[in-house]
C-alpha positions in Angstrom: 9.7 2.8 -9.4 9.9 -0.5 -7.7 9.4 -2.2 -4.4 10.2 -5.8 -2.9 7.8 -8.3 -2.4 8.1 -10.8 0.8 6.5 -13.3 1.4 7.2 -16.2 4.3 5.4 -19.2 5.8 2.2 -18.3 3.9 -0.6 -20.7 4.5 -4.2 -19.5 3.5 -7.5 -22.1 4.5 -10.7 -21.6 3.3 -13.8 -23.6 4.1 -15.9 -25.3 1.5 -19.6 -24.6 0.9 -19.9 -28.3 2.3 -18.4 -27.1 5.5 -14.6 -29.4 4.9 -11.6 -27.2 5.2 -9.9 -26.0 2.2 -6.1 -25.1 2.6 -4.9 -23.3 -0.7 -1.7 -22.4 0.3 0.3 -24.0 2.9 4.1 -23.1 4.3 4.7 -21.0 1.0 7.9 -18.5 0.8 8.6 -16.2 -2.3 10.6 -12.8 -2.2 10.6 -11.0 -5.6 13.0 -8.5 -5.9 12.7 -4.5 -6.8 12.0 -4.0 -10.8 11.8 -8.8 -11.5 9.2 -9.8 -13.3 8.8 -13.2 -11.1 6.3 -15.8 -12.9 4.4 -18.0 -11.0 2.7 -21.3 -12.8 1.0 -24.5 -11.4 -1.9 -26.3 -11.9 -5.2 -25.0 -11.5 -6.6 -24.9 -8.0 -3.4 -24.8 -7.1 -3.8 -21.0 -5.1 -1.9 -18.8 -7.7 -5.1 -16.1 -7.4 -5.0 -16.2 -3.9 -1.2 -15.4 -3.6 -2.1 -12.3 -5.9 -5.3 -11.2 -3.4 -2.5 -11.8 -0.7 0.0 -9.5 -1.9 -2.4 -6.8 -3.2 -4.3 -6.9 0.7 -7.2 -8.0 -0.6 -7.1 -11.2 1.4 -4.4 -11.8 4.8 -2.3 -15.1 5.7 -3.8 -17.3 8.1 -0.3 -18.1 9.0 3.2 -16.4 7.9 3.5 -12.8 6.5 3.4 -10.9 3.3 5.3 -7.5 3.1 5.2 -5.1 0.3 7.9 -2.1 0.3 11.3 -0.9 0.4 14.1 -3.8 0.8 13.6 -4.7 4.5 11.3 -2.4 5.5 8.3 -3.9 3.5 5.0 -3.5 5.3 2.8 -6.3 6.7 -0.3 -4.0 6.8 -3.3 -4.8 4.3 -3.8 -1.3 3.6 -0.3 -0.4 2.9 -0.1 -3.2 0.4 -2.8 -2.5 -1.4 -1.7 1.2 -1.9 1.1 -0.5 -3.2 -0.2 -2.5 -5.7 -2.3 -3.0 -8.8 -4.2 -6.1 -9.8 -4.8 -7.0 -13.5 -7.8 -10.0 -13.5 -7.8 -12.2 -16.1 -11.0 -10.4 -17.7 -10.3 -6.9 -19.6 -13.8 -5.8 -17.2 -14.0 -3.0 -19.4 -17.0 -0.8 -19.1 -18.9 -0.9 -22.1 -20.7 2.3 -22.2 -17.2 4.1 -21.4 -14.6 4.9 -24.7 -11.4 2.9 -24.5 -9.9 6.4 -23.3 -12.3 6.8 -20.2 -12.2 3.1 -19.6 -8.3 3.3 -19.2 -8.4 6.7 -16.8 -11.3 5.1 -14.7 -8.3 4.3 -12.1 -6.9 7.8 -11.7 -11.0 9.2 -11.8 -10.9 6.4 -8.6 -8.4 8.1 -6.9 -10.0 11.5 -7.3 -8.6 13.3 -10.5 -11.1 14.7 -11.9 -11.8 13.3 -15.5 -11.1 15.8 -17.9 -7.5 15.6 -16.6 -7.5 11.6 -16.1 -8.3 11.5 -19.7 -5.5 13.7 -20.5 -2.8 11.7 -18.2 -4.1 8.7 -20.1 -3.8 10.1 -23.6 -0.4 10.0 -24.2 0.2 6.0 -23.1 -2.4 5.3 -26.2 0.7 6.4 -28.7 3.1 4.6 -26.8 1.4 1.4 -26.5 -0.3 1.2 -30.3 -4.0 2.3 -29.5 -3.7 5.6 -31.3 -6.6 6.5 -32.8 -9.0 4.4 -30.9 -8.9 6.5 -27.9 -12.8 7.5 -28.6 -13.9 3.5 -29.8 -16.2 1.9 -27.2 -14.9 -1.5 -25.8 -17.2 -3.7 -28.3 -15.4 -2.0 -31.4 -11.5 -3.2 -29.7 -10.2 -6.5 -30.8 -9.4 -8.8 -27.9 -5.8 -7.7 -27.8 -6.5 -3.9 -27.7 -9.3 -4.4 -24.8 -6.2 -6.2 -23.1 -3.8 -2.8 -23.9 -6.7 -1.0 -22.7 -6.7 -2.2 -19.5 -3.2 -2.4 -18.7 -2.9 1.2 -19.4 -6.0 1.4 -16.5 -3.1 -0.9 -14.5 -0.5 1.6 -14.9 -1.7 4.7 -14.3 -2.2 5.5 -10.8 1.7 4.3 -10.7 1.9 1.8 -8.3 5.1 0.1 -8.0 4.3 -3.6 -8.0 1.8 -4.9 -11.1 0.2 -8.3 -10.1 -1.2 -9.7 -13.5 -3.5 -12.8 -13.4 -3.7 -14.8 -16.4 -3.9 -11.8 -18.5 -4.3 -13.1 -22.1 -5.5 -16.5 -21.1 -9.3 -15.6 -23.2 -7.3 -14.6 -26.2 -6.5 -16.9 -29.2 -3.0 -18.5 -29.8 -2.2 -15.7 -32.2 -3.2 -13.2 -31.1 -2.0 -14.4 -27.0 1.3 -14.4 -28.8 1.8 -10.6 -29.9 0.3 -9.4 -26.3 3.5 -11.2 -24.9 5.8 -9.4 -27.5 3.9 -6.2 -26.9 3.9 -6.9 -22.8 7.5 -8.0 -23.0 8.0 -4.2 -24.7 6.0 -2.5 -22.5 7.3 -3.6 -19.1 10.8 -3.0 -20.5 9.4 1.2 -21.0 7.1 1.1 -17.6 9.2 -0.8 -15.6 7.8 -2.2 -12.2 8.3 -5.1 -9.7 5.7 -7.8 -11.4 4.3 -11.0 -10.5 2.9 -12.9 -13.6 0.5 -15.7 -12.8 0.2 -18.1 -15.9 -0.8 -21.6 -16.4 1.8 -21.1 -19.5 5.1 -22.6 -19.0 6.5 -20.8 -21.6 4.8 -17.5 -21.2 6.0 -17.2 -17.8 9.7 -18.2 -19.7 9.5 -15.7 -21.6 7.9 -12.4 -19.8 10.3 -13.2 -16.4 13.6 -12.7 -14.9 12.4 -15.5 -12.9 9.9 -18.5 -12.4 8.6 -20.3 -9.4 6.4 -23.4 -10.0 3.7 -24.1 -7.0 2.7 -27.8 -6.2 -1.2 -29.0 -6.4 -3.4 -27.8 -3.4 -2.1 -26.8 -1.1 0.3 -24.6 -3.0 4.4 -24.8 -2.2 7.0 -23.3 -4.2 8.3 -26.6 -5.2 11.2 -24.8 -8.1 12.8 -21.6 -8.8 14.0 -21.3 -12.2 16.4 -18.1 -13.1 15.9 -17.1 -16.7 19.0 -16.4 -18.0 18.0 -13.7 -21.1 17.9 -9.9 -20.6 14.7 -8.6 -21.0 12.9 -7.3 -23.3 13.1 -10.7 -25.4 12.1 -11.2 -29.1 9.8 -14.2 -29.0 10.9 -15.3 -32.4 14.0 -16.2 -31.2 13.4 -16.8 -27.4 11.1 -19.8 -28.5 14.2 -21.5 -30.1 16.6 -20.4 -27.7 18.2 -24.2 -26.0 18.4 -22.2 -22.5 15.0 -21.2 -22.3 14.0 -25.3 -24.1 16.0 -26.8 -20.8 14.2 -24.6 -18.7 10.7 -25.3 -19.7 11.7 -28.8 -19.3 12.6 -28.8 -15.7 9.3 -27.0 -14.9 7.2 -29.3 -16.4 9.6 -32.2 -14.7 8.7 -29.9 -11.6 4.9 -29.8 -12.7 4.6 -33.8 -12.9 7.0 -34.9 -9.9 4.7 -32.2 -7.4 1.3 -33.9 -9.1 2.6 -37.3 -8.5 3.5 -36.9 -5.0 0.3 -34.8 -4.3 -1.8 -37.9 -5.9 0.4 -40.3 -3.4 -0.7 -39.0 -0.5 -4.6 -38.1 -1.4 -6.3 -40.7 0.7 
């Protein structure tokens, strides 16, 4: 299950509550292919939410186009998009009167299943995914880490092809941030989809993609493409010592501080 992602000449503009225009993105191109896991990192402000609400239809280009679909045949229409995609915030937003079982089928009881048999779809990815046994525990009783397995399960069950995941361990600790990019590495190798990873982690993104892009300061512009060049899944132990993966981190963030120094040159 996979689709491409497209997208060309993207600017986005906003305007402030002061009234001033804000352009978050501006002239930005990015195709990820069928079944990558593409991540995307930059400094904050910098429009990586707003490229995900683009993609997923939640928001449209002022200017350019963003397709999701089949290779060359990817649809520009919002509502096509969105059927296409699922967005993971960076908050779990579980519902805290539901168990961690109805909190992860809450997406199939949105597209009409009824929820006896939403709960039973959902069951068996609890197994699979190491939350066996909790399926009945209410949110407040999950450690950070299982809330966060609880709602990517919710992500992956109405089977969309393309997973758009925003920040999605950022409010964990460093331990614990760690296994949930072993265990996501894992998972995405079993549930495999196109993915676009937003991160402010350099070596998250490293280590979770086939492929990294690194956006510039407002207004966002893909100012690097890195290629990863390590099959996925990855063990983290090693991936964190591997020298291909140290040279890459080191021309993002030479990426990271060129695009902040020339953004910084030009502010009035």
């Amino acid at each position: 299950m996979s689709a491409e992602v497209a997208l060309s000449g993207v600017a986005r503009r906003y305007e402030s509550r002061r009234g001033s225009a804000v352009v978050a993105l501006d002239g930005l191109g990015l195709t990820v292919r069928p079944g990558e896991v593409l991540g995307v990192v930059g400094p904050s402000g910098c429009g990586k939410s707003t490229l995900l609400e683009l993609i997923a239809g939640l928001q449209e280009p002022d200017d350019g186009t963003v397709a999701v679909g089949e290779t060359d045949r990817g649809s520009t229409d919002a509502a096509t998009r969105l059927a296409a995609c699922t967005l993971m915030p960076q908050r779990d937003l579980l519902l805290p009167w539901r168990d961690a079982l109805g909190n992860a089928s809450l997406a199939l009881e949105a597209k009409g299943v009824g929820a006896r048999a939403a709960r039973a779809q959902a069951a068996p990815l609890f197994e699979r995914f190491g939350l066996a046994e909790f399926e009945g525990a209410r949110p407040a009783a999950l450690s950070g880490g299982m809330r966060q397995r609880v709602a990517f399960i919710r992500t992956l069950l109405p089977g969309r092809p393309v997973l758009l995941l925003d920040e999605p361990f950022a409010a964990l600790d460093a331990i614990t941030r760690a296994e949930m990019q072993q265990w996501l590495a894992d998972a995405l190798a079993e549930e495999p989809r196109t993915v676009v990873l937003v991160t402010h982690d350099v070596e998250e993104a490293l280590f979770l993609s086939d492929r990294v892009a690194v956006l510039s300061p407002r207004p966002g512009r893909v100012v690097a493409e890195l290629d990863v060049p390590l099959r996925r899944p990855r063990d983290r132990r090693d991936a964190v010592i591997d020298p291909a993966l140290a040279q890459l981190r080191a021309e993002a963030l030479a990426a990271l501080d060129a695009s902040a120094t020339l953004s910084a040159e030009r502010r009035p």
